[in-house]
N, CA and C atoms as an extended XYZ file, in Angstrom:
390
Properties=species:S:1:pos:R:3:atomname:S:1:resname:S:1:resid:I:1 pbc="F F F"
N         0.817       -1.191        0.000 N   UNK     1
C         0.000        0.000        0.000 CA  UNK     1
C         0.865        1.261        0.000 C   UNK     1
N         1.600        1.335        0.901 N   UNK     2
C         2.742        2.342        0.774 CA  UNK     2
C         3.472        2.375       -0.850 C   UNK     2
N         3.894        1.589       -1.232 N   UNK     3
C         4.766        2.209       -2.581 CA  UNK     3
C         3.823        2.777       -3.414 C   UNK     3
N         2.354        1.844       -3.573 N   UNK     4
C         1.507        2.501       -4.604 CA  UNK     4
C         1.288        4.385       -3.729 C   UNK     4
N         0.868        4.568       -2.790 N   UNK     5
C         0.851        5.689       -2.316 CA  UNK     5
C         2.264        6.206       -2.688 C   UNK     5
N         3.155        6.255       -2.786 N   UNK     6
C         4.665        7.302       -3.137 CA  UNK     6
C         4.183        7.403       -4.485 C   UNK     6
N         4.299        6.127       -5.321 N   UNK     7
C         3.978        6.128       -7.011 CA  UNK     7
C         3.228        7.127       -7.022 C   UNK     7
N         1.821        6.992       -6.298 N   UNK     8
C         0.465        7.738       -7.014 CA  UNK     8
C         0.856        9.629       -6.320 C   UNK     8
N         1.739        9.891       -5.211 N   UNK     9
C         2.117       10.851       -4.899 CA  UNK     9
C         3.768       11.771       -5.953 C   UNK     9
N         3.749       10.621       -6.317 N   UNK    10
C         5.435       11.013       -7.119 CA  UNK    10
C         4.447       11.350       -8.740 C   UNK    10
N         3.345       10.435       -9.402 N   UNK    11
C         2.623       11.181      -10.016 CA  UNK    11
C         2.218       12.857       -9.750 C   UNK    11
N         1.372       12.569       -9.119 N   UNK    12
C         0.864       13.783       -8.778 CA  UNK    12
C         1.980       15.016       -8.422 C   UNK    12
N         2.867       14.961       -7.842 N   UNK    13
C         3.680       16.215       -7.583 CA  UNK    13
C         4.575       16.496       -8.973 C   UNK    13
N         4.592       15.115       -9.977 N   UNK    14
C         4.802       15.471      -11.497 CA  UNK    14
C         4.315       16.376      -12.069 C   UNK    14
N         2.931       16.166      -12.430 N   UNK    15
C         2.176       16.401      -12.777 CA  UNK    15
C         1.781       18.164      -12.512 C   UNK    15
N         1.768       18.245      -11.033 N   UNK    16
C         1.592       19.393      -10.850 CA  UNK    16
C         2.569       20.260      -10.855 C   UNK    16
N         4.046       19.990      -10.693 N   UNK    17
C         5.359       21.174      -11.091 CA  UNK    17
C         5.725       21.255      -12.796 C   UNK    17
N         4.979       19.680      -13.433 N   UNK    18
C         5.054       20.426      -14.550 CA  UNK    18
C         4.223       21.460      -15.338 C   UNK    18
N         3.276       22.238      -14.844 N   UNK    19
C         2.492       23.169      -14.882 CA  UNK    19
C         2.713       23.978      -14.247 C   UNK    19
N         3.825       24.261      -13.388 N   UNK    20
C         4.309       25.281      -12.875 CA  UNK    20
C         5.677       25.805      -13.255 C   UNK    20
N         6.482       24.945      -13.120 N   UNK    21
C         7.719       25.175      -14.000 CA  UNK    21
C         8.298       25.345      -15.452 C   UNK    21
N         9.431       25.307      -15.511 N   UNK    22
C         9.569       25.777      -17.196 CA  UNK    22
C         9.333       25.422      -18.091 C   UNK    22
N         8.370       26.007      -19.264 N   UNK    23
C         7.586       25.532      -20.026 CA  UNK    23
C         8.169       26.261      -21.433 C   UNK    23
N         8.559       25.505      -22.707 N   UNK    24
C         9.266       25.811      -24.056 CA  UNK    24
C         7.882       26.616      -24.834 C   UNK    24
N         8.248       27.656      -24.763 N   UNK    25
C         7.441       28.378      -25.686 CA  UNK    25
C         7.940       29.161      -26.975 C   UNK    25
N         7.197       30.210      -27.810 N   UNK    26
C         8.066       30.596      -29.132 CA  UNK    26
C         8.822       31.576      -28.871 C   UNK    26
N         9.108       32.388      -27.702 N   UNK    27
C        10.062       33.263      -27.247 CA  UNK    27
C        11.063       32.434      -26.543 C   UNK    27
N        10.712       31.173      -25.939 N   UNK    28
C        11.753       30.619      -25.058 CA  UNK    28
C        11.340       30.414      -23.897 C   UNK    28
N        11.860       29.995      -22.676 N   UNK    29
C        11.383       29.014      -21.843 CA  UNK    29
C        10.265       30.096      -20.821 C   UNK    29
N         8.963       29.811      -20.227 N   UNK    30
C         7.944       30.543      -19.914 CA  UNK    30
C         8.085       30.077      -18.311 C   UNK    30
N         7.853       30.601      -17.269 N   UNK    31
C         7.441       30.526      -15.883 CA  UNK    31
C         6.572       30.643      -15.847 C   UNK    31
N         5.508       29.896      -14.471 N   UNK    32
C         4.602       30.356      -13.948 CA  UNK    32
C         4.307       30.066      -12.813 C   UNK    32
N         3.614       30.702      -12.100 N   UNK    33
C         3.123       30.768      -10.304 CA  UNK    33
C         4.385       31.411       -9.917 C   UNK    33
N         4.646       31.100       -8.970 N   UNK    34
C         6.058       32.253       -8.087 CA  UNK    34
C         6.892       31.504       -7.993 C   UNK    34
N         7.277       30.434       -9.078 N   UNK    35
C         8.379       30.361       -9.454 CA  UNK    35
C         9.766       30.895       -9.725 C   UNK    35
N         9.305       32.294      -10.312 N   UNK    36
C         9.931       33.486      -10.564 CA  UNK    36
C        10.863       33.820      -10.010 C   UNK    36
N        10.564       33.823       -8.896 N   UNK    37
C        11.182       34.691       -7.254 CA  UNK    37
C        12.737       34.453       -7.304 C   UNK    37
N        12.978       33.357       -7.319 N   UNK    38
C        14.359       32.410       -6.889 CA  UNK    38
C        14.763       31.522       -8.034 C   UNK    38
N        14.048       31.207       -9.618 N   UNK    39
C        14.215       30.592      -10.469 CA  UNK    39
C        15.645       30.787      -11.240 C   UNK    39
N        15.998       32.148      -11.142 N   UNK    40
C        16.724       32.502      -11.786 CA  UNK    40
C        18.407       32.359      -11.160 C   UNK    40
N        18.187       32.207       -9.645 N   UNK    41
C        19.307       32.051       -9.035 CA  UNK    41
C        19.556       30.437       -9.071 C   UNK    41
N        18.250       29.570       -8.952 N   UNK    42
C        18.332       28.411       -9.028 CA  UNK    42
C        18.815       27.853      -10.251 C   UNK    42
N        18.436       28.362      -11.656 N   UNK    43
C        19.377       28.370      -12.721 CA  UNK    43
C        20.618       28.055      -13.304 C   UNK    43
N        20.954       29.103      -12.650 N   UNK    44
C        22.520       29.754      -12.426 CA  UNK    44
C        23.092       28.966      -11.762 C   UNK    44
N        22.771       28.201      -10.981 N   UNK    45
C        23.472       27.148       -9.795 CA  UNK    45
C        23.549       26.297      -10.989 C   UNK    45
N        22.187       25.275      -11.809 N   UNK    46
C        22.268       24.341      -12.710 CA  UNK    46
C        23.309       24.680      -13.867 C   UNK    46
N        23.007       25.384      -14.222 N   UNK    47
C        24.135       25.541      -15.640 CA  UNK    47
C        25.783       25.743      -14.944 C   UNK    47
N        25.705       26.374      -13.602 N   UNK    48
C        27.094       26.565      -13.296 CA  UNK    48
C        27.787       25.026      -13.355 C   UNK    48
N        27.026       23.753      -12.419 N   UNK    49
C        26.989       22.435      -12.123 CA  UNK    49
C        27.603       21.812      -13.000 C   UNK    49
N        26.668       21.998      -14.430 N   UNK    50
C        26.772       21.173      -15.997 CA  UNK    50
C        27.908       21.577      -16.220 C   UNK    50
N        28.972       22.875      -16.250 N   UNK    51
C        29.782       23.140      -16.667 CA  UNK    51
C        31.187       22.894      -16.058 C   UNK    51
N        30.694       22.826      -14.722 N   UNK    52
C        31.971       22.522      -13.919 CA  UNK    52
C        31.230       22.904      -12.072 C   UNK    52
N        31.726       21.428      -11.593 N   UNK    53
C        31.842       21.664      -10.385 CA  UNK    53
C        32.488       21.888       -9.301 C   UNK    53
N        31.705       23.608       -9.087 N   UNK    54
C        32.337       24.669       -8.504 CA  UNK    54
C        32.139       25.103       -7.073 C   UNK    54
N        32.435       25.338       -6.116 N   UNK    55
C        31.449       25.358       -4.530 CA  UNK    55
C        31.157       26.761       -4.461 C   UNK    55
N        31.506       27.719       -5.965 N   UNK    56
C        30.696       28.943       -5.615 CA  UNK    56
C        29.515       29.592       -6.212 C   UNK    56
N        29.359       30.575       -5.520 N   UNK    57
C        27.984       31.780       -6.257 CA  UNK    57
C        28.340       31.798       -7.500 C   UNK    57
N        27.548       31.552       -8.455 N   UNK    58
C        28.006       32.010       -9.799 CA  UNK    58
C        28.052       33.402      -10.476 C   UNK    58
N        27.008       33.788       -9.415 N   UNK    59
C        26.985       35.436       -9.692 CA  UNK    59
C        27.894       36.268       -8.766 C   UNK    59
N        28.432       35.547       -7.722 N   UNK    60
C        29.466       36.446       -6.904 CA  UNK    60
C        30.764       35.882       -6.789 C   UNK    60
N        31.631       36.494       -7.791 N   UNK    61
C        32.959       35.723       -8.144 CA  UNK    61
C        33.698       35.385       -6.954 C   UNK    61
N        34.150       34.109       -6.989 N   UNK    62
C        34.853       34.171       -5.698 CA  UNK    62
C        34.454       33.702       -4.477 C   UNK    62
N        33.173       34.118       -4.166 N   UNK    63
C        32.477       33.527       -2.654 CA  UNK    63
C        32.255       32.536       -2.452 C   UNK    63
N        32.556       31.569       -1.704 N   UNK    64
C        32.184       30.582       -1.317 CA  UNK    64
C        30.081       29.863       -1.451 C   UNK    64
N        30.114       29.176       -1.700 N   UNK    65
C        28.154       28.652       -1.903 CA  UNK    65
C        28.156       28.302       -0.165 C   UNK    65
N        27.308       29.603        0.280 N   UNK    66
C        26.446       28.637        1.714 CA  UNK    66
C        25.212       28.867        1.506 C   UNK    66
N        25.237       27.895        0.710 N   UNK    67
C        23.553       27.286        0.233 CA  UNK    67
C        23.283       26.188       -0.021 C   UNK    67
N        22.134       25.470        0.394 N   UNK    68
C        22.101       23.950        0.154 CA  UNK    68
C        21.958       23.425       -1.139 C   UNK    68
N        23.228       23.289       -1.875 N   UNK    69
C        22.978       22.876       -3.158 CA  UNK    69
C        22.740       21.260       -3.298 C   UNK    69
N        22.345       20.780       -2.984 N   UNK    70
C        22.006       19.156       -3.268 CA  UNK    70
C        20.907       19.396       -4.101 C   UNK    70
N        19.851       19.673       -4.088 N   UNK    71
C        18.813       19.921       -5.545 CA  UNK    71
C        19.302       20.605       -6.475 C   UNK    71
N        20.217       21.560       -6.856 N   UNK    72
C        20.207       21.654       -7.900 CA  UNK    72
C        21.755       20.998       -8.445 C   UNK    72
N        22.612       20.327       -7.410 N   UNK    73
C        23.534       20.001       -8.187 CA  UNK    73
C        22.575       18.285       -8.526 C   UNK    73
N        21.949       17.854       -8.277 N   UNK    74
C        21.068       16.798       -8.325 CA  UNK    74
C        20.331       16.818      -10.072 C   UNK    74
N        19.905       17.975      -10.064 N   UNK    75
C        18.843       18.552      -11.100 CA  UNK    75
C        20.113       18.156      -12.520 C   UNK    75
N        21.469       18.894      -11.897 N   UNK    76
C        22.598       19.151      -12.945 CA  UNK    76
C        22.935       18.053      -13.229 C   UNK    76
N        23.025       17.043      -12.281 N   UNK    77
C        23.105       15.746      -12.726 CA  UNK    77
C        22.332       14.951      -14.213 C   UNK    77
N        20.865       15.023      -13.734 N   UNK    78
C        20.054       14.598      -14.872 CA  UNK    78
C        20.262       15.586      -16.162 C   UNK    78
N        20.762       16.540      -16.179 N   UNK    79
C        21.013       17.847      -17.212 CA  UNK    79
C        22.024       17.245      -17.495 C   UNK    79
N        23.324       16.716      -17.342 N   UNK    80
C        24.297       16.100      -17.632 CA  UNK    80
C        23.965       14.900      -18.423 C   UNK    80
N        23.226       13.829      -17.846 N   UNK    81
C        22.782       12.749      -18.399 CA  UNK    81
C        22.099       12.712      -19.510 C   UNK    81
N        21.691       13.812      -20.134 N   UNK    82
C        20.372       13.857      -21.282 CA  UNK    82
C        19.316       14.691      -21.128 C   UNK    82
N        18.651       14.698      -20.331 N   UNK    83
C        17.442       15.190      -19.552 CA  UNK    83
C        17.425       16.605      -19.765 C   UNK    83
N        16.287       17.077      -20.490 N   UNK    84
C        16.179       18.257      -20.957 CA  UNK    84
C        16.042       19.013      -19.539 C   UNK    84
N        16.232       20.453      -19.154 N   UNK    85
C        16.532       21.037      -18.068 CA  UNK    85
C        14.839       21.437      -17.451 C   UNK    85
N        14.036       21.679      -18.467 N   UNK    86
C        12.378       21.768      -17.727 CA  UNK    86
C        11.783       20.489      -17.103 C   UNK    86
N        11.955       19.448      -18.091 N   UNK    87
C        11.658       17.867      -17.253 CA  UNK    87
C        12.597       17.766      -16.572 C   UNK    87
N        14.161       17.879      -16.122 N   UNK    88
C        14.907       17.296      -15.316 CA  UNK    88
C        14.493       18.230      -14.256 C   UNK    88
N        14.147       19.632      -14.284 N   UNK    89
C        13.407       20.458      -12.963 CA  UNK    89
C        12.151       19.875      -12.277 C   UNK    89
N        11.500       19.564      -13.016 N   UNK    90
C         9.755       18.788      -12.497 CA  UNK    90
C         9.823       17.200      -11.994 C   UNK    90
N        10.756       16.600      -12.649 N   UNK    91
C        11.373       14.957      -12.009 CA  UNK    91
C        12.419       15.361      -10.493 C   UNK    91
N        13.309       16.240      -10.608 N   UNK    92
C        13.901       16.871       -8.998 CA  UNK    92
C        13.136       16.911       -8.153 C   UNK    92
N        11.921       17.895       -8.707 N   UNK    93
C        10.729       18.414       -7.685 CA  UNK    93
C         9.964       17.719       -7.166 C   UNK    93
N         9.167       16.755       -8.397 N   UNK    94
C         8.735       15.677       -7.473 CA  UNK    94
C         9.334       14.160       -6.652 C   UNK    94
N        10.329       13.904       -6.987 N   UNK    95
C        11.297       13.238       -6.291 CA  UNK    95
C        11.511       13.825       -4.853 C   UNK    95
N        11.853       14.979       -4.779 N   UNK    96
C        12.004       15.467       -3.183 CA  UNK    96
C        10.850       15.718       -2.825 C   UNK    96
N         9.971       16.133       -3.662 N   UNK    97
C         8.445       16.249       -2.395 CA  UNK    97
C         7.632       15.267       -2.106 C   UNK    97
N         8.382       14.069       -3.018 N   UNK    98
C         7.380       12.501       -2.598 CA  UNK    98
C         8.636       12.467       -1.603 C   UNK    98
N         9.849       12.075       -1.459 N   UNK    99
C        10.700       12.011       -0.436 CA  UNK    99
C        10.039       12.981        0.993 C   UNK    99
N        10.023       14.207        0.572 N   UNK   100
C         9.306       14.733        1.972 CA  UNK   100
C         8.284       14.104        2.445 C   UNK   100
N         7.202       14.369        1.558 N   UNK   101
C         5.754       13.622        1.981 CA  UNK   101
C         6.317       11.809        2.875 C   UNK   101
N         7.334       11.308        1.980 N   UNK   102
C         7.442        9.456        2.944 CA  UNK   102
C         7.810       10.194        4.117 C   UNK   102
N         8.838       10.899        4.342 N   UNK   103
C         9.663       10.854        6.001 CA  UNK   103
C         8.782       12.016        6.588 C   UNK   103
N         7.757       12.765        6.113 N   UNK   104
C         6.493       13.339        6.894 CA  UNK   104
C         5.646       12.332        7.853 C   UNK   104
N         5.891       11.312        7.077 N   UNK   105
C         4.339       10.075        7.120 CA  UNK   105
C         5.337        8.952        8.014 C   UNK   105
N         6.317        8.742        7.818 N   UNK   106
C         7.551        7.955        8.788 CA  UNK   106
C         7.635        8.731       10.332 C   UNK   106
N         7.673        9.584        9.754 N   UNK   107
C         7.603       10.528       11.311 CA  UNK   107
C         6.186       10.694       12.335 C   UNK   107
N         5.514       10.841       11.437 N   UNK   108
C         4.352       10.846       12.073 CA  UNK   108
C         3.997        9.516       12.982 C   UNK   108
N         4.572        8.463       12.186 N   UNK   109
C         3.656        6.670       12.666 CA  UNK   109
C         4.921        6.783       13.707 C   UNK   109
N         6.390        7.448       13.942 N   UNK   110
C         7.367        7.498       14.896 CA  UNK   110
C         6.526        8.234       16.293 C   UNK   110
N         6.296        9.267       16.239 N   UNK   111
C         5.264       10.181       17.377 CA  UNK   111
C         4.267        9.420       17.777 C   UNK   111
N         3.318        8.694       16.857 N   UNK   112
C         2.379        7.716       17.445 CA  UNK   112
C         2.108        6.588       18.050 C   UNK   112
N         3.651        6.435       17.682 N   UNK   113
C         4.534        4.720       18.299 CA  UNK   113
C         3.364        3.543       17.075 C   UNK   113
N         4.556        2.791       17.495 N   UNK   114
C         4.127        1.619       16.439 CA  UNK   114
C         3.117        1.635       15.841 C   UNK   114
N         2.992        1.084       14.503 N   UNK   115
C         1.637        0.771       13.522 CA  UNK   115
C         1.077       -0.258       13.783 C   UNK   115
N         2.080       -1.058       14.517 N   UNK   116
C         1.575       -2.912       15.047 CA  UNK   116
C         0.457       -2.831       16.053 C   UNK   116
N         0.261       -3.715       16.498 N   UNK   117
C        -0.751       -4.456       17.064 CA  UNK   117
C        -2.008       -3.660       17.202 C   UNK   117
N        -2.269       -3.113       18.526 N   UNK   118
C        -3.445       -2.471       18.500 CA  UNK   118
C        -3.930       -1.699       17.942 C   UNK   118
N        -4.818       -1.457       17.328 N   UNK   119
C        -4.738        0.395       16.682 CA  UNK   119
C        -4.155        0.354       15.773 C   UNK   119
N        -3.189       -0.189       15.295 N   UNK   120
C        -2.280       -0.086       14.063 CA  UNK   120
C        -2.917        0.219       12.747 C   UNK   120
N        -4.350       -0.357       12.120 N   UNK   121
C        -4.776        0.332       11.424 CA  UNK   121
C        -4.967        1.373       11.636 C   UNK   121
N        -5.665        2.089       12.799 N   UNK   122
C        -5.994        3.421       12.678 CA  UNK   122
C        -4.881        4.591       13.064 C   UNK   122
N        -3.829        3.601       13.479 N   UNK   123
C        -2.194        4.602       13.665 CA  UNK   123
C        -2.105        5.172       11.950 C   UNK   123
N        -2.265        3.878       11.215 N   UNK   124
C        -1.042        4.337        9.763 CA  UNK   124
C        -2.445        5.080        9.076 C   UNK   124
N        -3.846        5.185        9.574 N   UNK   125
C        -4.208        5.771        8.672 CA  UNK   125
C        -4.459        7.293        9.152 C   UNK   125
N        -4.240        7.462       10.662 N   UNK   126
C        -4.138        9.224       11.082 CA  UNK   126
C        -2.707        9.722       10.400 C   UNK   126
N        -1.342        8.819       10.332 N   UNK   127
C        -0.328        9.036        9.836 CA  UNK   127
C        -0.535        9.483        8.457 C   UNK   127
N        -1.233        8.806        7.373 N   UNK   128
C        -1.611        9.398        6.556 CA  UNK   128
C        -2.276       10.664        6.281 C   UNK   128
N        -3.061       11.077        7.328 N   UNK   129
C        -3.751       12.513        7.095 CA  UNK   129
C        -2.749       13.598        7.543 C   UNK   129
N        -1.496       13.443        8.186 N   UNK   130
C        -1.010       14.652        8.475 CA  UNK   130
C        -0.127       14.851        7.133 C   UNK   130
């Protein structure tokens, strides 16, 4: 029951960042929702990645990165491999937010103590609603 729930959640968070994220249009690649905000720095991290891996700002020569780059040197990865950079953004996205959503739902059945014996159905299925 659990994997089909990640599957049918790793769908769905597909599904929905690819309608939010970068989309090929006849001017060139389109944003939408508030994506915007931070897209462009997040970018700049990916293409810096593909080209060479560097531990700095790409826009501030020199400085050291104290920023958590594991998603986008992750993202740069699949950009490396083939993976066009709008699908390799929406496969990142939902990969870490089905990853959040499992260790949300791991944590939760942890606070409630065991799923076993008593109650255990109705442990893993309040675990599910948070």
């Amino acid at each position: 029951m659990l994997v089909g729930l990640l599957l049918a959640s790793l769908v769905l968070f597909g599904i929905l960042n690819y309608h939010v994220n970068l989309k090929s249009g006849p001017e060139g690649l389109y944003s939408s929702g508030s994506s915007w905000g931070d897209l462009a720095f997040h970018l700049s991290l990916i293409t810096s990645f593909t080209q060479q891996v560097k531990l700095e700002y790409p826009i501030f020569a020199g400085q050291s990165l104290g920023y958590p780059f594991a998603y986008d040197f992750f993202t740069a990865v699949l950009v490396k491999t083939g993976l066009e950079l709008p699908f390799a953004l929406t496969l990142t996205n939902a990969l870490f937010t089905t990853a959040f959503a499992a260790l949300l739902y791991l944590l939760s059945l942890k606070i409630m103590g065991s799923a076993g014996g008593e109650n255990g159905e109705r442990k893993r299925k309040a675990a599910l609603l948070v």
